[in-house]
ChimeraX commands (.cxc) that place a marker at each C-alpha (Angstrom):
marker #1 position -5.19,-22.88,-33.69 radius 0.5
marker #1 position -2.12,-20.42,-32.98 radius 0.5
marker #1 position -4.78,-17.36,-32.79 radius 0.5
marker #1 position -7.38,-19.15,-30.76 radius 0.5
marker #1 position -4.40,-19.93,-28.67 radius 0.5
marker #1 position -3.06,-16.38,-28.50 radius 0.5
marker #1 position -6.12,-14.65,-27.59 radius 0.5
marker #1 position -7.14,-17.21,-25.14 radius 0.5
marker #1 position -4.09,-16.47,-23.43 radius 0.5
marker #1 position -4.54,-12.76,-23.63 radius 0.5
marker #1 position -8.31,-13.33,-22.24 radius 0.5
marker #1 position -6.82,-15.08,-19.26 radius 0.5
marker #1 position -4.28,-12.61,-18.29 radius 0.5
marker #1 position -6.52,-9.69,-18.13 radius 0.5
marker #1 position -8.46,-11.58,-15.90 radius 0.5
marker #1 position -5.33,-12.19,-13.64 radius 0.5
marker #1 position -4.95,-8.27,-13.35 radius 0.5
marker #1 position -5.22,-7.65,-9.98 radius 0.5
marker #1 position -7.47,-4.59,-8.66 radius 0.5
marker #1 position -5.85,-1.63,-7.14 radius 0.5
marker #1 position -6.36,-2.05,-3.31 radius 0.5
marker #1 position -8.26,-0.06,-1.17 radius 0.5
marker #1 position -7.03,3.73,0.21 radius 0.5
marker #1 position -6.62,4.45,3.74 radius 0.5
marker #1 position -9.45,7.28,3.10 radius 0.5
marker #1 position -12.10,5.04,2.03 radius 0.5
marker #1 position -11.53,2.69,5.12 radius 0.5
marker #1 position -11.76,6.25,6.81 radius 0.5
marker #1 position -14.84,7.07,5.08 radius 0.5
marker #1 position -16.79,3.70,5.21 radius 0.5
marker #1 position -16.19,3.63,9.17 radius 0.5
marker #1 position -16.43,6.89,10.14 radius 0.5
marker #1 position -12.61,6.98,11.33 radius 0.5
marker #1 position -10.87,10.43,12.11 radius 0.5
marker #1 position -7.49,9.70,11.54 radius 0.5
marker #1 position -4.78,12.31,13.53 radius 0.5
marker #1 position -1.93,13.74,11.77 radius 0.5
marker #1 position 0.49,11.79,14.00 radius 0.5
marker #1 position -0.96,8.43,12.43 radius 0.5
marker #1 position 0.53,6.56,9.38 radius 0.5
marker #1 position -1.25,3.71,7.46 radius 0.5
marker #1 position 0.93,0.75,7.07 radius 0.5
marker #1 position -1.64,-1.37,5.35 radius 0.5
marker #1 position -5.50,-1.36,3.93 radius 0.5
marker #1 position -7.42,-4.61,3.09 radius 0.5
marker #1 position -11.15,-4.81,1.74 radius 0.5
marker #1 position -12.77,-8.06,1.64 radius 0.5
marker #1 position -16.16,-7.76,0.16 radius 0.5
marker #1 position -19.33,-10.48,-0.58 radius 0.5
marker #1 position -22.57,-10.22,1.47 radius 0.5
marker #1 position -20.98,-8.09,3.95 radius 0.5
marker #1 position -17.97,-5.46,3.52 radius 0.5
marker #1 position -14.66,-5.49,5.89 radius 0.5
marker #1 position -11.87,-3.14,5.77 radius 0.5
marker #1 position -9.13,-4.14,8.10 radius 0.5
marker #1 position -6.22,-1.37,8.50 radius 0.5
marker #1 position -3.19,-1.43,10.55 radius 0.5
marker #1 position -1.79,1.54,11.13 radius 0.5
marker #1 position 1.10,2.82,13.63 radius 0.5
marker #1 position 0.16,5.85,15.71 radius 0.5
marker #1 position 1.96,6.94,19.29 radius 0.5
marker #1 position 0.02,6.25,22.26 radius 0.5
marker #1 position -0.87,9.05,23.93 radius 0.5
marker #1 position -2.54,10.03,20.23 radius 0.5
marker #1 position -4.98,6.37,20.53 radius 0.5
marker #1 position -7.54,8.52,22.57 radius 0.5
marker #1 position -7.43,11.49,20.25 radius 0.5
marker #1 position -8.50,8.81,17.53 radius 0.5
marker #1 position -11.14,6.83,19.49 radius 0.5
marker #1 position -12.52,10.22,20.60 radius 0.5
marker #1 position -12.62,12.16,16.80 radius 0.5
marker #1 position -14.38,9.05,15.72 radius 0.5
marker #1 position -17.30,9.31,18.26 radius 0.5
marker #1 position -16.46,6.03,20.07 radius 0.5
marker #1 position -17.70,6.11,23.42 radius 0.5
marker #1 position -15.07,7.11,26.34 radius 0.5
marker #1 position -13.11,3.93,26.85 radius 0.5
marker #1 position -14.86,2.15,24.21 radius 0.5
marker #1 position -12.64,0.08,21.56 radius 0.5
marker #1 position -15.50,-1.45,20.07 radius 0.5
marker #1 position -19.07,-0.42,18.85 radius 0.5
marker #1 position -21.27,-0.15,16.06 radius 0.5
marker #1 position -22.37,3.57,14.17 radius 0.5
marker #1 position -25.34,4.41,11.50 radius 0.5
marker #1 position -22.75,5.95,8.64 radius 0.5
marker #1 position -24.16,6.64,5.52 radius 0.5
marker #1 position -27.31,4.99,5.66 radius 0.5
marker #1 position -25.52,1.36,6.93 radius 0.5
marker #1 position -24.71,-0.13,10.30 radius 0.5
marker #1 position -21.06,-0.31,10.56 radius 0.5
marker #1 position -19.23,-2.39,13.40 radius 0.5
marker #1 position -15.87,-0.91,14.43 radius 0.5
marker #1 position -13.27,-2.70,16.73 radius 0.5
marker #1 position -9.80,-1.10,17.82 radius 0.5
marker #1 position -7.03,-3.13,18.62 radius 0.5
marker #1 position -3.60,-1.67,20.16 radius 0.5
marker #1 position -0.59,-3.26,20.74 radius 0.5
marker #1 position 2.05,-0.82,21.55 radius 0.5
marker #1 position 1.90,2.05,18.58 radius 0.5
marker #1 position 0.51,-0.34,16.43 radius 0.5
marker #1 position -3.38,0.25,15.70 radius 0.5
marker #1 position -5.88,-2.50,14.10 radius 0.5
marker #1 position -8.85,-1.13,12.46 radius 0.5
marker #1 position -11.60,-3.88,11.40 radius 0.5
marker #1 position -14.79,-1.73,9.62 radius 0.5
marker #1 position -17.56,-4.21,8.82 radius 0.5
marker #1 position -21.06,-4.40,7.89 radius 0.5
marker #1 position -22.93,-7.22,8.70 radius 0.5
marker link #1:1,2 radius 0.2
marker link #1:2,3 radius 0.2
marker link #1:3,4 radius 0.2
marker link #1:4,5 radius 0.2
marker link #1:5,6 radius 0.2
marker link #1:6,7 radius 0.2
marker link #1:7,8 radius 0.2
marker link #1:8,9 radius 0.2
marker link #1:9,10 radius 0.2
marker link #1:10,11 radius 0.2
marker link #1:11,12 radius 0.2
marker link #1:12,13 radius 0.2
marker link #1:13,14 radius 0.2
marker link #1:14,15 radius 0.2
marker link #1:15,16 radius 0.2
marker link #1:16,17 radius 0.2
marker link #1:17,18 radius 0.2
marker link #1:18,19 radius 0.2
marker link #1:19,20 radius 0.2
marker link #1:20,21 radius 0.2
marker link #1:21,22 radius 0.2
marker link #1:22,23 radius 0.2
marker link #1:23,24 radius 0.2
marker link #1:24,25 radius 0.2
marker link #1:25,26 radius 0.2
marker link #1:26,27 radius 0.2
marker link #1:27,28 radius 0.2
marker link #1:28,29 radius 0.2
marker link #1:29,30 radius 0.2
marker link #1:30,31 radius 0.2
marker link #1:31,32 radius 0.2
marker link #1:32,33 radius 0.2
marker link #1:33,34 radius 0.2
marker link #1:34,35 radius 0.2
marker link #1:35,36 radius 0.2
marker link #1:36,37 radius 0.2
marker link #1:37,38 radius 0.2
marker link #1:38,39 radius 0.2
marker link #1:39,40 radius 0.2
marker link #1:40,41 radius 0.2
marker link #1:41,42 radius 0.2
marker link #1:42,43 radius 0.2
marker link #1:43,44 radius 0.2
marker link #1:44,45 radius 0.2
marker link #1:45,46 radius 0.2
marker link #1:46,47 radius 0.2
marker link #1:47,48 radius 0.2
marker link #1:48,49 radius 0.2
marker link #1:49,50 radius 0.2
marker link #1:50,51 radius 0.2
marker link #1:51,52 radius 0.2
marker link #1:52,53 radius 0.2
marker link #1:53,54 radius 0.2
marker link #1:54,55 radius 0.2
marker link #1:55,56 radius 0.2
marker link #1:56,57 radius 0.2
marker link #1:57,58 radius 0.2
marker link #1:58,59 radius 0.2
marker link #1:59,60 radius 0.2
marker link #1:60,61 radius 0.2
marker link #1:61,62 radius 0.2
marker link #1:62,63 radius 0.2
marker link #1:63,64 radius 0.2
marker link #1:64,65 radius 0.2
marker link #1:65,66 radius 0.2
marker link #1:66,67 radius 0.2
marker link #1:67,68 radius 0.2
marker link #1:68,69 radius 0.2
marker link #1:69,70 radius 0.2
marker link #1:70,71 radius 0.2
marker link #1:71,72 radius 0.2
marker link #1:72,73 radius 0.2
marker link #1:73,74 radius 0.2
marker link #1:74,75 radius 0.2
marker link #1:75,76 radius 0.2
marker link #1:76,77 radius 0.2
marker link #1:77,78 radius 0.2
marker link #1:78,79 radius 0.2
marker link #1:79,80 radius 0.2
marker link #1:80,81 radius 0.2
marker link #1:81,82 radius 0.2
marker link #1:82,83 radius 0.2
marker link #1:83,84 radius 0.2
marker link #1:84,85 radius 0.2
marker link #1:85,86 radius 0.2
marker link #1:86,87 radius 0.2
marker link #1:87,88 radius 0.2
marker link #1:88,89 radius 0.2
marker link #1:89,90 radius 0.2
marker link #1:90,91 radius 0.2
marker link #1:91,92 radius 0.2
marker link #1:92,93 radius 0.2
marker link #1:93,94 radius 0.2
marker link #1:94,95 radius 0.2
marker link #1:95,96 radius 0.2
marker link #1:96,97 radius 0.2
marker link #1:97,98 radius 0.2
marker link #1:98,99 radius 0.2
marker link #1:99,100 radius 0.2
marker link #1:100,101 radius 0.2
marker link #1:101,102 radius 0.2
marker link #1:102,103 radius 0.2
marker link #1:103,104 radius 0.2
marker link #1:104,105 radius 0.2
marker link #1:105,106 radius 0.2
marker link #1:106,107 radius 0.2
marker link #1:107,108 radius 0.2
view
């Protein structure tokens, strides 16, 4: 009864190992983001079921936010749109608030 015990516990804690996270260059990659030098990724979330979302926060100085928008092909003054990357449809909105930049990536 001990063993049964001891490798059901051992059973249950591998399943409890988390997955490594997402990288900032996969986000990158999925939504077709060209990130500048000046930027630096604070965090990277993937959610994933029918659809995929990356959301990414990053903090990047203003006057670089156009540089960004503009290497990624958004449209001049766009902050939201949707781009054919890789063969999938992939809706991209940009939030700022100050130096801090919200990336959501999603396919839908």
């Amino acid at each position: 009864m001990k063993l049964l015990l001891a490798a059901l516990a051992l059973l249950l804690a591998g399943c409890a190992t988390p997955q490594p996270g997402p990288t900032p260059e996969e986000a990158f990659k999925f939504g077709g983001i060209s990130m500048p030098a000046s930027g630096k990724v604070l965090e990277t979330k993937y959610e994933r079921g029918i659809d995929v979302r990356y959301r990414v926060v990053l903090t990047l100085p203003a006057e670089d936010v156009p540089r960004l928008l503009e290497a990624s092909g958004f449209a001049p003054g766009a902050l939201k749109d949707d781009q054919l990357i890789d063969g999938r449809r992939v809706y991209r909105e940009v939030t700022v608030d100050g130096t801090t930049v919200h990336l959501s990536l999603f396919t839908t």
